[in-house]
N, C-alpha and C positions, 0 to 999 in steps of 0.2 A: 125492345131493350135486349142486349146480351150479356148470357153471365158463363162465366170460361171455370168449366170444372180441372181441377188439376190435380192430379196423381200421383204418390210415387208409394215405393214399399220396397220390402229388403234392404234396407240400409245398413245394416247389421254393424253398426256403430263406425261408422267412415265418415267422421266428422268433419274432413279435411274437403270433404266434396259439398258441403252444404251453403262453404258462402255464395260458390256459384249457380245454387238454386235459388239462393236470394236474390243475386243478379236477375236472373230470369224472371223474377215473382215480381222483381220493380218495375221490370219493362212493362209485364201485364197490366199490372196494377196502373201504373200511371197512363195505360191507354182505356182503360176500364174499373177506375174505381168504384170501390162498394159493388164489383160485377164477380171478383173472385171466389170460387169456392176452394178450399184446398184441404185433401184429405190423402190420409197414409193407409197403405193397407198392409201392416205389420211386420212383428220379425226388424224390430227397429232398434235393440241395445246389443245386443251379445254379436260378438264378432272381430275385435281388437282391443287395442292394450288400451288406448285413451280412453275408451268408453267403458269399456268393464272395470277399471281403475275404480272408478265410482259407481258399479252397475248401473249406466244407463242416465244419472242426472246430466252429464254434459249434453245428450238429447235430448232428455227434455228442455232443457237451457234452451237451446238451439231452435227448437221446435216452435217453441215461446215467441222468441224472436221473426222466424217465419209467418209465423202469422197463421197455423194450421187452425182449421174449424173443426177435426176431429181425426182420432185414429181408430183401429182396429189392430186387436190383441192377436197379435200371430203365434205358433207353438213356441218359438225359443224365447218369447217373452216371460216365461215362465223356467227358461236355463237357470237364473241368478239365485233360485230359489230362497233358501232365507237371506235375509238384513247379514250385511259380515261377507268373510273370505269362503265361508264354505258353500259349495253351491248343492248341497242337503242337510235334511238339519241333524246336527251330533247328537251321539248319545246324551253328551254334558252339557245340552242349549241350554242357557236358563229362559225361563217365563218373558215372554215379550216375540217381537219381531224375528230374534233371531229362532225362535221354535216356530214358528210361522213358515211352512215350505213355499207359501206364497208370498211373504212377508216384502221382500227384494220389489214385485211387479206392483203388489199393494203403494211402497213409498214412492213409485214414479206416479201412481193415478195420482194418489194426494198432492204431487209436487207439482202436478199439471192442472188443478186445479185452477179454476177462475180463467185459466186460458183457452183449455179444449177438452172435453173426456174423453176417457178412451170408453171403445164401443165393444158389445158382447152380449149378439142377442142368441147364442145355440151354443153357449156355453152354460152349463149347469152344475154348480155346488151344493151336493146331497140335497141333489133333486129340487134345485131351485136356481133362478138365474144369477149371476153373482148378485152379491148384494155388497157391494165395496165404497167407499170413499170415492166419488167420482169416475166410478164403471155403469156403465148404463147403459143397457142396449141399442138407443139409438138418441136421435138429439135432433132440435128442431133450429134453427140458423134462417136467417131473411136477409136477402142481398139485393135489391135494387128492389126494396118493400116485397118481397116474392118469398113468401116463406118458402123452404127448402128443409126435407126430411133427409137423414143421415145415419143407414144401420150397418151396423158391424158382425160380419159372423166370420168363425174359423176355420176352417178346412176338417175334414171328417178324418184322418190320420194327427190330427193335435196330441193325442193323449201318445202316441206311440213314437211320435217324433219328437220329444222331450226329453228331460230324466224321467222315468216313470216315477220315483219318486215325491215328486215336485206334486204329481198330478193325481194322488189318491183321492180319490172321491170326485171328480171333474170326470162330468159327462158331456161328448160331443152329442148335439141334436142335429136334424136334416136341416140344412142350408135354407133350402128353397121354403121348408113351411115356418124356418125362425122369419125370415126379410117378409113372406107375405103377413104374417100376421105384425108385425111392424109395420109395415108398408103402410096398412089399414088403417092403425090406431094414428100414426103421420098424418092421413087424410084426413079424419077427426078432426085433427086439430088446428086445419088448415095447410097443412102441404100443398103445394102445386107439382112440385118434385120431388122426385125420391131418389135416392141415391144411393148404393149400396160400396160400402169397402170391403173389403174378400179377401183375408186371407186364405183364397183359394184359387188355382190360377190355371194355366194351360201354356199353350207354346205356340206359335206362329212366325213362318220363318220370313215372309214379306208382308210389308205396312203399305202399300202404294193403293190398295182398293179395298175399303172394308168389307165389301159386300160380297170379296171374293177369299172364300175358305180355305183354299182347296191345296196352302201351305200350313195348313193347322192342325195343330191334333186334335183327330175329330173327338177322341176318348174324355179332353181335358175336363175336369172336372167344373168349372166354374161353367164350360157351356153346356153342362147338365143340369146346372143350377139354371141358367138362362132359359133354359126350355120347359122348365118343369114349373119357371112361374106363369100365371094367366096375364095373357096380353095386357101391357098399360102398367103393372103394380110398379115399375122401377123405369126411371127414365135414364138410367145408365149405374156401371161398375167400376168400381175402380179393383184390381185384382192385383195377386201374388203369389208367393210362396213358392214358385216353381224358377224364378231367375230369368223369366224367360219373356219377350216382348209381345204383344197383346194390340193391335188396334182395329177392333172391326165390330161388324155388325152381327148379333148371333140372336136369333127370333127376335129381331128387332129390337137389340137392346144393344145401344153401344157400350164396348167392352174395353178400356183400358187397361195397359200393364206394363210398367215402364224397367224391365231387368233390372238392376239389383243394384246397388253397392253407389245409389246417388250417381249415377252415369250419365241419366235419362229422367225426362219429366213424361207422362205422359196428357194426353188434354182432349175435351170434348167442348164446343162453344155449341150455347143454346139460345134460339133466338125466340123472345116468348114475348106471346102480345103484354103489353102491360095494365090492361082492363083485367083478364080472363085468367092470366098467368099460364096460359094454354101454348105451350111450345109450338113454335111455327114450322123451324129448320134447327137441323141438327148436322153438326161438323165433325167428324175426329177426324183429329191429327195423328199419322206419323209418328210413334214417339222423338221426344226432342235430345238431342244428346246434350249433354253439360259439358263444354269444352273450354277453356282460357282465351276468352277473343273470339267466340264463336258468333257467327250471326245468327239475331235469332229477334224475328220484327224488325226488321232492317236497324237492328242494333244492334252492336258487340257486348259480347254478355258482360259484366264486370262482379268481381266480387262482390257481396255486399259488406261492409265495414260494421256494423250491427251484429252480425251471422259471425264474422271473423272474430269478434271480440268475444262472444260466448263461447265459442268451441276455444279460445288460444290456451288458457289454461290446463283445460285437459291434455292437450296437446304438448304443450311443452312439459307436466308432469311425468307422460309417459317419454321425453325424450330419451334420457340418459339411457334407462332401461331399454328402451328398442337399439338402442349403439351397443350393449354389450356385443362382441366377440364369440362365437362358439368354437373359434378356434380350428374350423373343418371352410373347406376350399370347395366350391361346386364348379366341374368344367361346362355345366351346363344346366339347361332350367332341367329341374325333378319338375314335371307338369303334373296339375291335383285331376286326377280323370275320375269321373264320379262312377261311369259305368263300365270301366275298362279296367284290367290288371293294367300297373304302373309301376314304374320308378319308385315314383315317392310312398305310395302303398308301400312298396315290397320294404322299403327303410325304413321307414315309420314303424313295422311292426317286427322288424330286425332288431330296431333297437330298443326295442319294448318286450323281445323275448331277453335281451342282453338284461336287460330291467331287474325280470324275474326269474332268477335261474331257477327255480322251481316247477316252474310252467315248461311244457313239452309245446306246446305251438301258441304264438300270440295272433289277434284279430283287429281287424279295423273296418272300421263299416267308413261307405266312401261319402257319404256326407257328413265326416267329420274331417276331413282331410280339404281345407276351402279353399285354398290359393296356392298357385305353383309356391316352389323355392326358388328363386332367382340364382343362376351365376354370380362366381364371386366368392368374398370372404360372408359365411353365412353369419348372421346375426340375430340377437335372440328376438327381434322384433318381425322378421321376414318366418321363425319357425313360431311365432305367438299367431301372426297373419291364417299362419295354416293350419293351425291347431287351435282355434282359440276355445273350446269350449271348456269349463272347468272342473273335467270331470277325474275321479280321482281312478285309481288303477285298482282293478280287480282282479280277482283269481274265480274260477269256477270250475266246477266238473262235472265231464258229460260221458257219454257212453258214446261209439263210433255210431253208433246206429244215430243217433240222435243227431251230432254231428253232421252225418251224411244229410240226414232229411235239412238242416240248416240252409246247405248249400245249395241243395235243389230248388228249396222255395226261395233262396236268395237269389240263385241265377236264372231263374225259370220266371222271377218276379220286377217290379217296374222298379224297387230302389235301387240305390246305390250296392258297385260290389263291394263283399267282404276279404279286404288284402289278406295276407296270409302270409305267417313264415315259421320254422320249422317242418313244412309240409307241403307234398304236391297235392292237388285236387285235378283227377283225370273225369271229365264228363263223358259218355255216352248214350247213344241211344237203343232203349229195350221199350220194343211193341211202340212206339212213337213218344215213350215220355224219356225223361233225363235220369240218368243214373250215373250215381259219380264212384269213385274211389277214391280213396284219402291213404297215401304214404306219408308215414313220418320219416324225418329228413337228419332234423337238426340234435344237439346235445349229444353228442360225441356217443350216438349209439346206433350199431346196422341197423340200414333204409328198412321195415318192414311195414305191410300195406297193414290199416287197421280194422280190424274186426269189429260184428256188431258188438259182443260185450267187451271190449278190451273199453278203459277209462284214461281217459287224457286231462290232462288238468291245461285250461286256457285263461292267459294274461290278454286283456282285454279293456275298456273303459267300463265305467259303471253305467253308462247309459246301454250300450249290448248287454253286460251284464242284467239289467233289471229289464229289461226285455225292448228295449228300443230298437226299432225296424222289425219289429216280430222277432228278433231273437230268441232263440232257449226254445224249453226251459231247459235250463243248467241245477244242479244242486249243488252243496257245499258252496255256496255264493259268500267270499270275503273282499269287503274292500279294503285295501290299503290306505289305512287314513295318515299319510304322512304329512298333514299337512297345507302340502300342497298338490294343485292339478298335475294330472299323468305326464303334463308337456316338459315338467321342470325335472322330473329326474331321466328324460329323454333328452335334455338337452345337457344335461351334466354329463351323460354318457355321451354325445355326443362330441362333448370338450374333452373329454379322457380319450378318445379315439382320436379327435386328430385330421393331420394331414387332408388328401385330396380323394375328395368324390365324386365318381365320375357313373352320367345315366344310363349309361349302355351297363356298368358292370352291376346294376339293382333291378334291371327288365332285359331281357335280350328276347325278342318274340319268335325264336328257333323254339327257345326253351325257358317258359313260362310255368311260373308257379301250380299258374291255372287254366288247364288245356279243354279246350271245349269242341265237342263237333259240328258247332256253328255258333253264330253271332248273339250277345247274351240277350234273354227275354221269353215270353211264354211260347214262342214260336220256334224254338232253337231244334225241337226234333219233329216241329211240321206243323201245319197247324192242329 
């Protein structure tokens, strides 16, 4: 018999892309019923206006309807933080969900209830595994009478890539000894399969030979995990977190991972004696792209009508809102570069020092920056696309020294860069490491480089603020509770400014913000 595992993750609330994963889930299905497994490996609400409108129920709606047998809790699952608009909980919470900083992730388990759990076996709540409403480390599922095990674990950077807020008392554990001791207790209970979803991922730049690595990042974290379990515990992955495509074989464990934003399915077919439940042959696929009319099983893919009708609502709520006007003209795409100074960095955080005329330089970390801005008249739904997370704007203060060490371990390190304005950052190399220098620039006062003690006050998100991406530490940390998210008094500014913006005049790479003497990363002054 065969049963066809299916993947996806990162969806970051792109509802608009999932009736044509239902398309695809029909095709399978009706060439192999009762043969489908279908799991997510997280990082599935936060991301756009439709889906955060309701933290996240239009996905689970959707999800429902797909037919998934389980997901995995990725770190931005925990963005929404309490029940309500704020995404940390107020001084003024009253008693309930909204003082709950998990409160938001808790109402999607309960509301996915009796459908699918979400999974969460190396996540711990003072020192114990969650203990939530339909969160459970793993889950047991039988598809062509073959019981099939199902564990979920997170990525080892979860607490750091969040609000920090959100995540006090939540401890990351090792990957590889949460799945194996899971793994176990599955067999117990009759598994034949084990299956792992991962919000933990890696990168691979060709799918054409699984067996062949040698376009992979060999550093990537999940093929740490692969290696580090004993032969046999997992008979494949479904993986994430990183955006980035995934199909091969790593210590003999097939590894799926289908990029992000519902683009791409990705799939393993197992062929298992049905005496023994003892896998015979083993298939990955290629990730599958989701296209309108695509082929795929010598059939074009079609929406599914089901899928379309859970997400329509969401979708047409957030219409009117994503058509507002900001009143600014782009002659061309601002592109979101995670690892690179940019256009849209350099504006984004221009218009976030305009914010705060208080602040002497504003920051942006580049994984908050998620989608280009298209040409065109901009509108408030393409600068939500790029900004979506709802974090409020802070002020902090730090000393130059401190500062400095920011940027080294920023550049020197694997995330995303930190944009900048009010200020140049010159890199150099002393004895083979990185050393920078910081000029202030901006607020109508002479260029001077900064010193160890000289104090800058930086306008920021509260997620850098409270120390996201290893940020800080900062003191005098205040957030501006206006409200609302940092994006809406950027985009107000944004409409008082006006007219035409054009990408050359926010990056010219003669003369960049941020000057380095080689290519960013731990190797930049040798190895």
């Amino acid at each position: 018999m065969e049963i066809t595992l299916v993947g996806t993750s990162d969806l970051h609330g792109r509802l608009a892309t999932l009736p044509l994963l239902g398309g695809a889930l029909r095709v399978l299905r009706a060439k192999n019923p009762d043969g489908v497994v279908l799991v997510d490996a997280g990082d599935m609400f936060q991301g756009t206006l439709e889906s955060n409108l309701g933290e996240g129920a239009a996905v689970i709606s959707a999800y429902k309807q797909l037919g998934y047998d389980a997901v995995a809790i990725g770190n931005h699952e925990f963005d929404y933080g309490p029940v309500g608009e704020a995404a940390t909980v107020r001084k003024d919470a009253k008693d309930g969900p909204d003082k709950d900083a998990r409160g938001a992730l808790k109402a999607r388990a309960a509301q996915a209830k009796g459908a699918f759990p979400m999974l969460s076996a190396n996540l711990q709540e003072d020192g114990h595994l969650l203990d939530w409403p339909n969160v459970v480390p793993s889950v047991l599922v039988v598809k062509h009478g073959v019981a099939i095990g199902i564990v979920g674990v997170t990525a080892m950077n979860t607490t750091s890539s969040t609000i920090a807020a959100n995540v006090v008392g939540i401890r990351v554990t090792p990957l590889a000894d949460a799945i194996s001791a899971q793994a176990k207790a599955l067999r117990d209970q009759g598994a034949k399969l084990v299956i792992v979803a991962a919000h933990a991922g890696g990168d691979c730049a060709k799918h054409d030979l699984p067996t062949d690595l040698s376009s992979c990042d060999p550093a990537a974290e999940i093929f740490d995990v692969a290696r580090a379990l004993p032969p046999g515990t997992v008979q494949a992955i479904v993986a994430g977190h990183t955006h980035k495509a995934i199909a091969h074989e790593v210590a003999g464990i097939p590894i799926i991972q289908s990029s992000s934003y519902g683009t791409a399915l990705g799939r393993v077919d197992f062929v298992v004696d049905a005496k023994t439940g003892k896998v015979l042959r083993t298939k990955i696929h290629p990730p599958t792209p989701l296209a309108p009319g695509a082929m795929f099983e010598g059939t074009a893919i079609e929406p599914a009508p089901d899928v379309q009708a859970a997400v329509a609502p969401a979708i047409e709520q957030a219409r009117e809102r994503r058509a507002e006007s900001l009143s600014a003209t782009l002659t061309g795409v601002f592109p979101a570069k995670y690892r690179d100074e940019s256009a849209l960095g350099n504006l984004i955080t221009s218009l976030l020092l305009d914010v705060e005329p208080k602040a002497d330089i504003a920051i942006a970390n580049g994984g908050g920056l998620r989608t280009d801005l298209p040409p065109g008249l901009l509108l408030y739904g393409a600068l939500y696309d790029t900004l979506p997370f709802d974090n409020r704007i802070a002020t902090l203060s730090m000393t130059g020294a401190a500062l400095r060490e920011n940027f080294v371990r920023n550049l020197t390190g694997k995330g995303g860069i930190l944009s900048i304005a009010g200020a140049r950052v010159t890199g150099r190399c002393d004895a083979g490491k990185l050393a920078v220098d910081i000029v202030l620039t901006g607020k109508k006062k002479p260029e001077r480089k900064l010193a160890d003690k000289d104090r800058v006050v930086i306008v920021t998100n509260e997620f850098l603020a409270t120390g996201g991406d290893n940020f800080g530490p900062g003191d005098q940390v205040t957030m501006e509770d206006r409200g609302l998210p940092f994006r809406d008094p950027v985009a107000t500014t944004l409409k008082k400014r006006g007219g035409t913006l054009k990408p050359e005049e926010w990056f010219n790479p003669l003369k960049p913000r941020i000057k380095l003497p080689g290519p960013i990363g731990a190797t930049i002054c040798g190895p």
